[in-house]
PDB file of N, CA, C and O in Angstrom, chain B, residues numbered from 101:
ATOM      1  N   UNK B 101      10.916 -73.743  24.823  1.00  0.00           N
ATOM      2  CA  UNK B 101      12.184 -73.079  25.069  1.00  0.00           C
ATOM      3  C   UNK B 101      13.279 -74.085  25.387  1.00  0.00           C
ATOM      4  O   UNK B 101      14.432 -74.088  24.956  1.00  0.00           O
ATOM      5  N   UNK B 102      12.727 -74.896  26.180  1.00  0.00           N
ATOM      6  CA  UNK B 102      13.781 -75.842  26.704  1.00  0.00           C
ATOM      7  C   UNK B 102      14.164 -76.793  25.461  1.00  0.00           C
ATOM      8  O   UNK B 102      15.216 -77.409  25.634  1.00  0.00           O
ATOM      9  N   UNK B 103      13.596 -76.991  24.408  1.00  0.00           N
ATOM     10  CA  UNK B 103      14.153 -77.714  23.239  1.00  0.00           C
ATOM     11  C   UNK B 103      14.377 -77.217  21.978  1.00  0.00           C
ATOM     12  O   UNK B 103      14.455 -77.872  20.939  1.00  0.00           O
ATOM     13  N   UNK B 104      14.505 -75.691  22.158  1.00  0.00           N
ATOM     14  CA  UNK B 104      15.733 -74.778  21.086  1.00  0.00           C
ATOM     15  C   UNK B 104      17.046 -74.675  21.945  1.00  0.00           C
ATOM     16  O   UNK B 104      18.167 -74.484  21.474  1.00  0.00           O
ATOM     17  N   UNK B 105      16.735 -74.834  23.301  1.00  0.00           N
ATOM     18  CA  UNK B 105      18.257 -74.561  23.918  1.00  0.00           C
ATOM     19  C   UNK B 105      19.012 -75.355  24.156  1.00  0.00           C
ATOM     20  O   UNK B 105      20.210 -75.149  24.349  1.00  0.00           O
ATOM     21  N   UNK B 106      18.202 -76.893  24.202  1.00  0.00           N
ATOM     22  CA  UNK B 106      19.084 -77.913  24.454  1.00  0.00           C
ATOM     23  C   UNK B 106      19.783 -78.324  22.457  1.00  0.00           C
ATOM     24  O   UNK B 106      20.849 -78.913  22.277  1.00  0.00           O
ATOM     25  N   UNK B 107      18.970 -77.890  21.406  1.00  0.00           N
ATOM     26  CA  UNK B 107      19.635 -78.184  20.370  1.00  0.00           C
ATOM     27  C   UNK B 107      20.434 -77.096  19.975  1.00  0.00           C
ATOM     28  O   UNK B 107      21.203 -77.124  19.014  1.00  0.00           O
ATOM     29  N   UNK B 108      20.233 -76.063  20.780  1.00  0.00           N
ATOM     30  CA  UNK B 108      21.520 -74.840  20.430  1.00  0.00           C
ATOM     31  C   UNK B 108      23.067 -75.038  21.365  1.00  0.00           C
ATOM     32  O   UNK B 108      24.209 -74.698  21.056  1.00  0.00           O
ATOM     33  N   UNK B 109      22.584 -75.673  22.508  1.00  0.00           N
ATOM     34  CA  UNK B 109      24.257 -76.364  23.560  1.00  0.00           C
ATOM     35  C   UNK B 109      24.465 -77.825  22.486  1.00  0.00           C
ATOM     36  O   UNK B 109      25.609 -78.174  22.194  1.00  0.00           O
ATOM     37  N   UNK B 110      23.647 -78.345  22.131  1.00  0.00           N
ATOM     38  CA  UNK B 110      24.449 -79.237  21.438  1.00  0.00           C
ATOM     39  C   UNK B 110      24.849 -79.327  20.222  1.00  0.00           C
ATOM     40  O   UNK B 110      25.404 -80.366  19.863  1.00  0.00           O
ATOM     41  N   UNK B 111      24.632 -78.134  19.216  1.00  0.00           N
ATOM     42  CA  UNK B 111      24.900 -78.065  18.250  1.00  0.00           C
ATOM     43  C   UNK B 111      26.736 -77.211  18.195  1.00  0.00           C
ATOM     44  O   UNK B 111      27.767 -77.282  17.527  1.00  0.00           O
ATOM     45  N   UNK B 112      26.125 -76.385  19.499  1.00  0.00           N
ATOM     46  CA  UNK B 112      27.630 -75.754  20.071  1.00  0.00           C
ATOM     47  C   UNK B 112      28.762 -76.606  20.497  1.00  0.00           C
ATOM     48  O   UNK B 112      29.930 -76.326  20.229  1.00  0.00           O
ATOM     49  N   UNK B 113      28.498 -77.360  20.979  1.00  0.00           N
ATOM     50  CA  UNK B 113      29.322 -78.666  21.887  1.00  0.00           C
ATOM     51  C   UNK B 113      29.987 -79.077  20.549  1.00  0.00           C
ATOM     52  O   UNK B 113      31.154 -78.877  20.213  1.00  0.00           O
ATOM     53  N   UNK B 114      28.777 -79.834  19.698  1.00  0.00           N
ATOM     54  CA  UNK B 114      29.720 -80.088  18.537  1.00  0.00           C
ATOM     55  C   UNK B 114      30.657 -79.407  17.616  1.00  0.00           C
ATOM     56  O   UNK B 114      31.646 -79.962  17.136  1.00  0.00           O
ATOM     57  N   UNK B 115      30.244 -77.958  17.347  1.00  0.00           N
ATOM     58  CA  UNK B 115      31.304 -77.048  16.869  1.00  0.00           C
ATOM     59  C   UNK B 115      32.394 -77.105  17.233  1.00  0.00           C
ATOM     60  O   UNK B 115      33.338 -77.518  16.560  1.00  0.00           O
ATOM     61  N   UNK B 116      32.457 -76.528  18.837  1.00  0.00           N
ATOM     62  CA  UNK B 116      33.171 -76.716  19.717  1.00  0.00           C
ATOM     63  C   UNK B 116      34.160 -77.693  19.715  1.00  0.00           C
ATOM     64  O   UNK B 116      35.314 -77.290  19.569  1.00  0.00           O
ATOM     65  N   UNK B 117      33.955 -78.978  19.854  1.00  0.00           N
ATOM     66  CA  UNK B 117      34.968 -80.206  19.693  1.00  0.00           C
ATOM     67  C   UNK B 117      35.313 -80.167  18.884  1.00  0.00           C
ATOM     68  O   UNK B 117      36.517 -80.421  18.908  1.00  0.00           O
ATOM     69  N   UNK B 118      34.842 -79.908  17.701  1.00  0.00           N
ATOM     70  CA  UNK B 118      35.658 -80.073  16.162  1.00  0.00           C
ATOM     71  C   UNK B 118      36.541 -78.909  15.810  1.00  0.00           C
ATOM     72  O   UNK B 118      37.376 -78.944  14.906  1.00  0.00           O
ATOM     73  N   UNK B 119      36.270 -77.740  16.686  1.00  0.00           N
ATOM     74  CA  UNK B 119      37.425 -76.671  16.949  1.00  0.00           C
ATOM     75  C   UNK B 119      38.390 -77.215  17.466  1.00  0.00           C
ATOM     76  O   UNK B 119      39.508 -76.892  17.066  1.00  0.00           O
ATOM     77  N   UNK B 120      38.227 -78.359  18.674  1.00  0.00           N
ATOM     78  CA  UNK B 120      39.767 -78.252  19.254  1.00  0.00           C
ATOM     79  C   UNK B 120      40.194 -79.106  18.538  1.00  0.00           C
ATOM     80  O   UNK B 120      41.415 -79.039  18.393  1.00  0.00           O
ATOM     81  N   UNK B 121      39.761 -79.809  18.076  1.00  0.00           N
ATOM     82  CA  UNK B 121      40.359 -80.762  17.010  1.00  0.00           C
ATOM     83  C   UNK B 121      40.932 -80.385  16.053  1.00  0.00           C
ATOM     84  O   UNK B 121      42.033 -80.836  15.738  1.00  0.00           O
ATOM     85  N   UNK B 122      40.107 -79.181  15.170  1.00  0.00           N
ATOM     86  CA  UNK B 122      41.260 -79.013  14.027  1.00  0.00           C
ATOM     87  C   UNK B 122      41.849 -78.079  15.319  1.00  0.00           C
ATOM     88  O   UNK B 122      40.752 -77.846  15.828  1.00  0.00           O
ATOM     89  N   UNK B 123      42.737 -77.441  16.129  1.00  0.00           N
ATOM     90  CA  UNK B 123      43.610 -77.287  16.664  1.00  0.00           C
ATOM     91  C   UNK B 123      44.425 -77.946  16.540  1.00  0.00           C
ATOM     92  O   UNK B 123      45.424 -77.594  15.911  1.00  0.00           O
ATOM     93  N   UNK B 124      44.286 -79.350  17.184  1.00  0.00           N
ATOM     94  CA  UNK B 124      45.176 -79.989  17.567  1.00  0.00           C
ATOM     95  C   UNK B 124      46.019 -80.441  16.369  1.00  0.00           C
ATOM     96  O   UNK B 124      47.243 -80.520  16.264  1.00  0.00           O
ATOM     97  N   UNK B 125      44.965 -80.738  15.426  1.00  0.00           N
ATOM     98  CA  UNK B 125      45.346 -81.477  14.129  1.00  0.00           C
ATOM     99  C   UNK B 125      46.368 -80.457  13.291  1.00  0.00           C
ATOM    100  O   UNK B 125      47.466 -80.780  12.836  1.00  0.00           O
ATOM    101  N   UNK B 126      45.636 -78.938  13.185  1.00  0.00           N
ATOM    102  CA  UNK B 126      46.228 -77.915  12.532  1.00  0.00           C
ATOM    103  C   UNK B 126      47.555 -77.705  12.860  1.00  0.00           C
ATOM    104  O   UNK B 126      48.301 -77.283  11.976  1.00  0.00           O
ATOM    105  N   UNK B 127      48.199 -78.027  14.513  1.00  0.00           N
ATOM    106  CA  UNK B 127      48.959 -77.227  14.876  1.00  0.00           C
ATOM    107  C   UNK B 127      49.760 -78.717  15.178  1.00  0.00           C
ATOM    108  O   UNK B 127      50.839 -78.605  15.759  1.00  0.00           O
ATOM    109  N   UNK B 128      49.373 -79.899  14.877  1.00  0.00           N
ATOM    110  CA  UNK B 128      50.465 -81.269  14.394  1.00  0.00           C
ATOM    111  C   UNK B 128      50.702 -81.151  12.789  1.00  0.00           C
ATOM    112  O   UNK B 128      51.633 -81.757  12.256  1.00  0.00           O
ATOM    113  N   UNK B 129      49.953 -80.471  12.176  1.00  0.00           N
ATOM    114  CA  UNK B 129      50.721 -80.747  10.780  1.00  0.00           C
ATOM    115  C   UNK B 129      51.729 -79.310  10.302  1.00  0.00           C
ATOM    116  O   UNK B 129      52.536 -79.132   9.390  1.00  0.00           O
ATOM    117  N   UNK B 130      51.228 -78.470  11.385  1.00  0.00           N
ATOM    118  CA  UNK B 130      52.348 -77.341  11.489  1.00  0.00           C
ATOM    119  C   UNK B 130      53.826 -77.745  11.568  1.00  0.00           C
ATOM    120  O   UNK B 130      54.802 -77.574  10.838  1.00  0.00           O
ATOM    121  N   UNK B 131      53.537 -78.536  13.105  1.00  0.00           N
ATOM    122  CA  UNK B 131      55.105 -79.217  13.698  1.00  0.00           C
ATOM    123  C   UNK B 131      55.846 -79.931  12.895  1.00  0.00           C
ATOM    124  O   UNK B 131      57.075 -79.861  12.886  1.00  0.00           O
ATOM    125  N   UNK B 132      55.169 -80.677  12.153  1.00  0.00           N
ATOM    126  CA  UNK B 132      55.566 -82.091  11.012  1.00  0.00           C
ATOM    127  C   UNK B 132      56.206 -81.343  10.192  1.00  0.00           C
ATOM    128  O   UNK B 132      57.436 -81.359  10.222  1.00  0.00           O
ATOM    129  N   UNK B 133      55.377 -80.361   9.099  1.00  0.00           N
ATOM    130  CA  UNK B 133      55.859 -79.812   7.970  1.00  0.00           C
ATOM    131  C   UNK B 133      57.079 -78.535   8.671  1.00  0.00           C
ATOM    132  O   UNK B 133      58.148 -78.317   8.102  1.00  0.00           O
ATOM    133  N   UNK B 134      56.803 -78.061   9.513  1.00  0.00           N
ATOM    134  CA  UNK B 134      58.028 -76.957  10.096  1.00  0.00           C
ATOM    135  C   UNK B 134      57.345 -75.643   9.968  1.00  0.00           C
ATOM    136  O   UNK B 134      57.993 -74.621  10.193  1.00  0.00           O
ATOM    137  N   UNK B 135      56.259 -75.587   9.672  1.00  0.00           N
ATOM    138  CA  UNK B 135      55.481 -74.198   9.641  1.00  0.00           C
ATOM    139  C   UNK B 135      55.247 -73.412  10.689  1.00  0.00           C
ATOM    140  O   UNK B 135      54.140 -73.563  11.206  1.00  0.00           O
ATOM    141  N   UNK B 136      56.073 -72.487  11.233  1.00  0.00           N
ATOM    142  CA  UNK B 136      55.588 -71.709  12.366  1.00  0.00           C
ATOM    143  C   UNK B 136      54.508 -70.980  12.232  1.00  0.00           C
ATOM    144  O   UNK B 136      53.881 -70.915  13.289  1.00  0.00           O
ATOM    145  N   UNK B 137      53.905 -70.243  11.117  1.00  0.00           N
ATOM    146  CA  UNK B 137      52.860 -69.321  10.514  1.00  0.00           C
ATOM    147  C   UNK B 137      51.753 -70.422  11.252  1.00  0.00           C
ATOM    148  O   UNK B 137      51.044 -70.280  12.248  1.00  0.00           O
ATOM    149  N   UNK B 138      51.914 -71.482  10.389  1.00  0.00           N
ATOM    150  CA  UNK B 138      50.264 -72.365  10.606  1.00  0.00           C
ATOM    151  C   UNK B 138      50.573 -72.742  12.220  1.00  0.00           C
ATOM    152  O   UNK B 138      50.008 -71.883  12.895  1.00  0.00           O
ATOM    153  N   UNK B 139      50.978 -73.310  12.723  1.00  0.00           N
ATOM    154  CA  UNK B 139      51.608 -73.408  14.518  1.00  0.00           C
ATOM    155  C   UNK B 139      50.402 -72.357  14.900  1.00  0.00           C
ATOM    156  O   UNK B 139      49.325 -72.591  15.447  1.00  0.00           O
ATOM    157  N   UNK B 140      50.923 -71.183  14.448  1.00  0.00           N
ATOM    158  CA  UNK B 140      50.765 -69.732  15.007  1.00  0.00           C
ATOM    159  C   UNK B 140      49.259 -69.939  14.695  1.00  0.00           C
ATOM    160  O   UNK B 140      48.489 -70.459  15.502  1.00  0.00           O
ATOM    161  N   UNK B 141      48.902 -69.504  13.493  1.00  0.00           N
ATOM    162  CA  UNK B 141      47.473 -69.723  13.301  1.00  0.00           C
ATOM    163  C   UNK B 141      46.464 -70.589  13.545  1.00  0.00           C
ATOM    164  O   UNK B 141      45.358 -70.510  13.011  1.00  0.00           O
ATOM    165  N   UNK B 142      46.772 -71.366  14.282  1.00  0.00           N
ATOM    166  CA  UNK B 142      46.149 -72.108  14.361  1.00  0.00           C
ATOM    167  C   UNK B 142      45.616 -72.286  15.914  1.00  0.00           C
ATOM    168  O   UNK B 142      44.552 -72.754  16.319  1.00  0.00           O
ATOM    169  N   UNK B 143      47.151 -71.543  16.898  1.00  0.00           N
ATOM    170  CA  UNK B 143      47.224 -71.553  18.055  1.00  0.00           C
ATOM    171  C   UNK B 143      46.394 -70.220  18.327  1.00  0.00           C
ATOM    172  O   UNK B 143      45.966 -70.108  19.475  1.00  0.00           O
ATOM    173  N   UNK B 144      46.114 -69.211  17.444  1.00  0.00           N
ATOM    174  CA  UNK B 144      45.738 -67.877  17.649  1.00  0.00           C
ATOM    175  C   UNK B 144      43.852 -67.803  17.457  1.00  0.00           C
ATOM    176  O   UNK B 144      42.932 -67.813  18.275  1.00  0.00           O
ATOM    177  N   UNK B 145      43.927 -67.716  15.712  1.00  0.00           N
ATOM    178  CA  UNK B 145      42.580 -67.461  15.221  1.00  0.00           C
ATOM    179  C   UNK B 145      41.873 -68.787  15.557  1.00  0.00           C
ATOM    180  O   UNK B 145      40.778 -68.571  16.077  1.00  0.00           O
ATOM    181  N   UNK B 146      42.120 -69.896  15.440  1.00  0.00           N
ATOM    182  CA  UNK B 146      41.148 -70.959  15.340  1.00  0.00           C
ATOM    183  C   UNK B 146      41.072 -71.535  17.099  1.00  0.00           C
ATOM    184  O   UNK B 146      40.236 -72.325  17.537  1.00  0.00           O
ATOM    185  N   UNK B 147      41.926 -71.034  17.699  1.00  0.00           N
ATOM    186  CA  UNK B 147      41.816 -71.658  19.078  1.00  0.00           C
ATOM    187  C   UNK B 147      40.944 -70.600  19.927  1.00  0.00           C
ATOM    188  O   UNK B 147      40.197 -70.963  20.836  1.00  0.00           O
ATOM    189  N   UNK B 148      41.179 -68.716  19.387  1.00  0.00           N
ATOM    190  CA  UNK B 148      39.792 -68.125  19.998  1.00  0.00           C
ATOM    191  C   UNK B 148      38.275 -68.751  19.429  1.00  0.00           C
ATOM    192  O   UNK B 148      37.527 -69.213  20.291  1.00  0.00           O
ATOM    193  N   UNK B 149      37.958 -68.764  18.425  1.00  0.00           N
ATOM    194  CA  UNK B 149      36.893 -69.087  17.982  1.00  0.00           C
ATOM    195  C   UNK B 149      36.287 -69.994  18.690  1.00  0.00           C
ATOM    196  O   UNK B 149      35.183 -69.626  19.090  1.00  0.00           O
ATOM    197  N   UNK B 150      36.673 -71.285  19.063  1.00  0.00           N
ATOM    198  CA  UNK B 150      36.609 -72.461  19.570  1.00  0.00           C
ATOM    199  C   UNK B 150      36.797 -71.893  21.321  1.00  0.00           C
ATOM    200  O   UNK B 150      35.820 -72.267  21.971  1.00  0.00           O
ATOM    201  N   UNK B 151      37.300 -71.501  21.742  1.00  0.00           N
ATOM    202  CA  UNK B 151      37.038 -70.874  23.198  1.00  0.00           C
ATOM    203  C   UNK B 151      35.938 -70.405  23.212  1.00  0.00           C
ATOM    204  O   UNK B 151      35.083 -70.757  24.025  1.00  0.00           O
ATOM    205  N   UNK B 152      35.716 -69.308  22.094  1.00  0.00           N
ATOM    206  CA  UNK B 152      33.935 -68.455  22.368  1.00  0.00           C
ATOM    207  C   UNK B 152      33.304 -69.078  22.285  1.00  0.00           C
ATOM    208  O   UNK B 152      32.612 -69.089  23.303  1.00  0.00           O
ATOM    209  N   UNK B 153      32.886 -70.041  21.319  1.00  0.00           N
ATOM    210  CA  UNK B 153      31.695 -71.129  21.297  1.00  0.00           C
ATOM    211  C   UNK B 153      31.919 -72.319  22.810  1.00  0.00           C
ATOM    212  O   UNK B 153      30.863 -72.836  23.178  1.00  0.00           O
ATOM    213  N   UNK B 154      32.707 -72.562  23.306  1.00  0.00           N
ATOM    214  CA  UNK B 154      32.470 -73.523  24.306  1.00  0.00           C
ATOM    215  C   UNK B 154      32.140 -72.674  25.205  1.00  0.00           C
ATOM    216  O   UNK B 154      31.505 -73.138  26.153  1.00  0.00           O
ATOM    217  N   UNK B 155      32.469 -71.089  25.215  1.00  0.00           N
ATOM    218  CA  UNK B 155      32.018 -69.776  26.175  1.00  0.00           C
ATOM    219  C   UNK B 155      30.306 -70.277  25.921  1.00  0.00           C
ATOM    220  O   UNK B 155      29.679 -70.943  26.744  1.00  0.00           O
ATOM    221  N   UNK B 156      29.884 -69.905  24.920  1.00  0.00           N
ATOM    222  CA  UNK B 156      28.719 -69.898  24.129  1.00  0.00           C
ATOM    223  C   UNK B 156      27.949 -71.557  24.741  1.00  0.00           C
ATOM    224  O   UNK B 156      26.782 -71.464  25.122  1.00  0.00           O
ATOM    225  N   UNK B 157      28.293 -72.286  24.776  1.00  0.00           N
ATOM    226  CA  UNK B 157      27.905 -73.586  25.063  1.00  0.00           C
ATOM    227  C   UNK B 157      27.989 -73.744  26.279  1.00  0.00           C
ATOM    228  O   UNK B 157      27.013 -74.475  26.446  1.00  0.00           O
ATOM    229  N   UNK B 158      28.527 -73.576  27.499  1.00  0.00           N
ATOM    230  CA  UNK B 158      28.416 -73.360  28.661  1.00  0.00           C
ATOM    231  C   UNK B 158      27.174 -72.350  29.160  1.00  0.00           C
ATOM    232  O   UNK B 158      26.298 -72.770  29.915  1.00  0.00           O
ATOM    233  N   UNK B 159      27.190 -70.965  28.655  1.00  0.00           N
ATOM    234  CA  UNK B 159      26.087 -70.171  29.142  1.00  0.00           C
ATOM    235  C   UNK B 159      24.754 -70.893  28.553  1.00  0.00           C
ATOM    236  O   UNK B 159      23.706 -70.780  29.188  1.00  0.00           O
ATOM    237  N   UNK B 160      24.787 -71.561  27.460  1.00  0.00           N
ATOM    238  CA  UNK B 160      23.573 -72.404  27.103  1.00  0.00           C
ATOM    239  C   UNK B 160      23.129 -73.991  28.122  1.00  0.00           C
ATOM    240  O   UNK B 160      22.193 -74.682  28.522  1.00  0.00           O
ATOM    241  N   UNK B 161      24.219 -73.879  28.113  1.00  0.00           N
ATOM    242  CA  UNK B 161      24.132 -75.319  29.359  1.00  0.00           C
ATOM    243  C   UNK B 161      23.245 -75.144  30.679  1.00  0.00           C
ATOM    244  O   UNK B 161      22.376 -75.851  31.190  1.00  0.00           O
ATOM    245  N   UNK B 162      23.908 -73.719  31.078  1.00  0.00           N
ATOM    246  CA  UNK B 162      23.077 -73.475  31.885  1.00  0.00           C
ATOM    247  C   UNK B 162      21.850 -72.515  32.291  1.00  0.00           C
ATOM    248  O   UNK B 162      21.344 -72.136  33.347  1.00  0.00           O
ATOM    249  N   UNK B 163      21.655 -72.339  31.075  1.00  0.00           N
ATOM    250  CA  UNK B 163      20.250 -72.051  31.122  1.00  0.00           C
ATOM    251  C   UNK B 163      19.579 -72.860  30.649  1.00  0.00           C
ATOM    252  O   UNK B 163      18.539 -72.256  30.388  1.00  0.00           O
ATOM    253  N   UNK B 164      19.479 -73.774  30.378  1.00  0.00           N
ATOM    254  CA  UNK B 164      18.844 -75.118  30.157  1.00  0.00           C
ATOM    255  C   UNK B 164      17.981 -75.581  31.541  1.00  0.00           C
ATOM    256  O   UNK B 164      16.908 -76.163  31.704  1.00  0.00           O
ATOM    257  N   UNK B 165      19.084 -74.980  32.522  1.00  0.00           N
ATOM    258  CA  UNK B 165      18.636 -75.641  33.893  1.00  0.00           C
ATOM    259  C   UNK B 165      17.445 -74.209  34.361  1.00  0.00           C
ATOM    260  O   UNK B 165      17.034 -74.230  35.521  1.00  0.00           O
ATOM    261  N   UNK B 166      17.154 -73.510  33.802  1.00  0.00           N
ATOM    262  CA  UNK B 166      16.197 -72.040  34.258  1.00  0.00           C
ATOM    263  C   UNK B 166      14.952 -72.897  33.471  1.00  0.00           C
ATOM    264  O   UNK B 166      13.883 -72.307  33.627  1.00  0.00           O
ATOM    265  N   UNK B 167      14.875 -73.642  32.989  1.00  0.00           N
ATOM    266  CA  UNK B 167      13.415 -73.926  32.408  1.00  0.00           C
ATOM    267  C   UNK B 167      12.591 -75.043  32.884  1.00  0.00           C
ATOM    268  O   UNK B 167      13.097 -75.980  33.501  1.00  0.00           O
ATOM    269  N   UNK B 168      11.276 -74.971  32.603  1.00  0.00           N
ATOM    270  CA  UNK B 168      10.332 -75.997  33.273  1.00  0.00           C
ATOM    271  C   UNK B 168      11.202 -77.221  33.163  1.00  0.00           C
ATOM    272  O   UNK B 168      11.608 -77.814  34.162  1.00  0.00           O
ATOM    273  N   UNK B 169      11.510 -77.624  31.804  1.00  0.00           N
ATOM    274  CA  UNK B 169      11.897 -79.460  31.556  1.00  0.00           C
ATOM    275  C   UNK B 169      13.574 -79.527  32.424  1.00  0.00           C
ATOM    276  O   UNK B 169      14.080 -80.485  33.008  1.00  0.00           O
ATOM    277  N   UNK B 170      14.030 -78.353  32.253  1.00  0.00           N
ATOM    278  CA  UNK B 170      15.533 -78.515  33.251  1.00  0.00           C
ATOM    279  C   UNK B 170      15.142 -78.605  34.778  1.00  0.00           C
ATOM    280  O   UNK B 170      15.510 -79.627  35.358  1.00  0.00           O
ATOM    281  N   UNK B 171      14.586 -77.855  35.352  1.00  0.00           N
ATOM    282  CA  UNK B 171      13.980 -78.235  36.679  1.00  0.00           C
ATOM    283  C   UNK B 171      13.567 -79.910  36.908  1.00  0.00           C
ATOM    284  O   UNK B 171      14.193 -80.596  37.717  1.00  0.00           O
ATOM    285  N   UNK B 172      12.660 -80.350  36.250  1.00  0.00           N
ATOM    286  CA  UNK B 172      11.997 -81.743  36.524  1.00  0.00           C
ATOM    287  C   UNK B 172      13.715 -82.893  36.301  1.00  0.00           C
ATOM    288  O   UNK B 172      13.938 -83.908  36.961  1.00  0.00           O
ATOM    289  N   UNK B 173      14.542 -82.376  35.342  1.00  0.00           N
ATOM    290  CA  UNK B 173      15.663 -83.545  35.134  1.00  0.00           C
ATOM    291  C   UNK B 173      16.421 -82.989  36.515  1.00  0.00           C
ATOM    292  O   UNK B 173      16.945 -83.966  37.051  1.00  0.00           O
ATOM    293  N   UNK B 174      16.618 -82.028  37.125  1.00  0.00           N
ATOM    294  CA  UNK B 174      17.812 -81.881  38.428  1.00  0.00           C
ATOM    295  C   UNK B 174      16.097 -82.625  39.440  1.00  0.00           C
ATOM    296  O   UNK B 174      16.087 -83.790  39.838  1.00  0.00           O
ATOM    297  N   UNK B 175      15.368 -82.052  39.570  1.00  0.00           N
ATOM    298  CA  UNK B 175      14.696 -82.740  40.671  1.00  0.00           C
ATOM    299  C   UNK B 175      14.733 -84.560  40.884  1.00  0.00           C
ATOM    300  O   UNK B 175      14.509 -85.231  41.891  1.00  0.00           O
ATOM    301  N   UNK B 176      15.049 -84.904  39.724  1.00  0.00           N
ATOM    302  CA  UNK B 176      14.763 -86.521  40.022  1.00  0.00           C
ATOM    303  C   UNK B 176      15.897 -87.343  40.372  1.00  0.00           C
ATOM    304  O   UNK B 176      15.742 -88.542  40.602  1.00  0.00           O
TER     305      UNK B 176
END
């Protein structure tokens, strides 16, 4: 259990970052070109998505720590 959940928080983590990234990226080539639509979209649909999965990656984080191998890494 403990090593589907630690490759499901880190497969999330990585989603995750590459969400806020194209954010950031999406919503600098908005500003550049003058696009309020993409600004918008980018600030809207692609910035929830990327919230739920780091939602999603947090509740995995910590249940990581409910299992035999998460116990033995906080005990030491």
């Amino acid at each position: 259990m403990y090593r589907i959940l630690l490759l499901a928080t880190r497969v999330c983590l990585i989603v995750f970052l590459l969400g806020g990234v194209a954010v950031v990226v999406g919503q600098t080539v908005g500003i550049v070109v003058g696009s309020g639509p993409l600004v918008e979209s980018f600030g809207d649909t692609v910035t929830e998505i990327a919230c739920v999965v780091a939602a999603v990656t947090g509740a995995l984080a910590f249940l990581l720590l409910y299992t035999q191998e998460g116990r033995q890494y906080v005990d030491e």
